[in-house]
C-alpha positions, 0 to 999 in steps of 0.5 A: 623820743620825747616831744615837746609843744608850745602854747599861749604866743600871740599879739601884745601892746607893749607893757602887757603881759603874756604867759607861755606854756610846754609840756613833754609829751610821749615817753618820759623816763626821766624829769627834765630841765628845762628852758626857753630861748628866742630868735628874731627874724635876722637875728642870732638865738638868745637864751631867755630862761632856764630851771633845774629839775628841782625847780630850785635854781633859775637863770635868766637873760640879762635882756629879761631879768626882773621882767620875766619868770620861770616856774614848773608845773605840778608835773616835773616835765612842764614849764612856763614863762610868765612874761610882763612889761613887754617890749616891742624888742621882745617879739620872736619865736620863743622855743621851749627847750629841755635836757638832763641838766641845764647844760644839756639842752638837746630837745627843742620845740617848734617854736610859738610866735610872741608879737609886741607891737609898740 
């Protein structure tokens, strides 16, 4: 099974900027879509971003749009969330996801902790 790792979380001021990255690691037979979503303490997971295998297509969170972008990398099983103009309500776990299509997304990464303190 493939594996997927996060990177780049930590703590911000709010109105800053953060970058996060995942990469699938193990066998890969296939180019993935790929995605995040978040969740709050309490709260109920939120999709944040999603990109097709093409990368031509893009979708966001309504929560996020015009804040935060989405890309892939050189390599097609890579993903990033350029997130800027943070605020405080953006704190969470943010997963990384992935699937064969955008709606299939069945891998999961274990989360990293983005922090926007006010």
């Amino acid at each position: 099974q493939v594996q997927l790792e996060e990177s780049g979380g930590g703590l911000v001021q709010a109105g800053g900027s953060l970058r996060l990255s995942c990469a699938a690691s193990g066998r890969t037979f296939s180019s993935y879509a790929m995605g995040w979503f978040r969740r709050a303490p309490g709260k109920e997971r939120e999709f944040v971003a999603s990109i097709t295998v093409s990368g031509v297509f893009v979708n966001y969170g309504d929560s996020v749009k015009g804040r935060f972008t989405i890309s892939r990398g050189n390599g097609k099983n890579t993903v990033y969330l350029q997130m800027n103009s943070l605020k405080h309500e953006d704190t969470a776990v943010y997963y990384c996801v992935a699937g064969r299509t955008v709606s299939d997304f069945g891998l999961w990464g274990p989360g990293t902790q983005v922090t926007v303190s006010s």
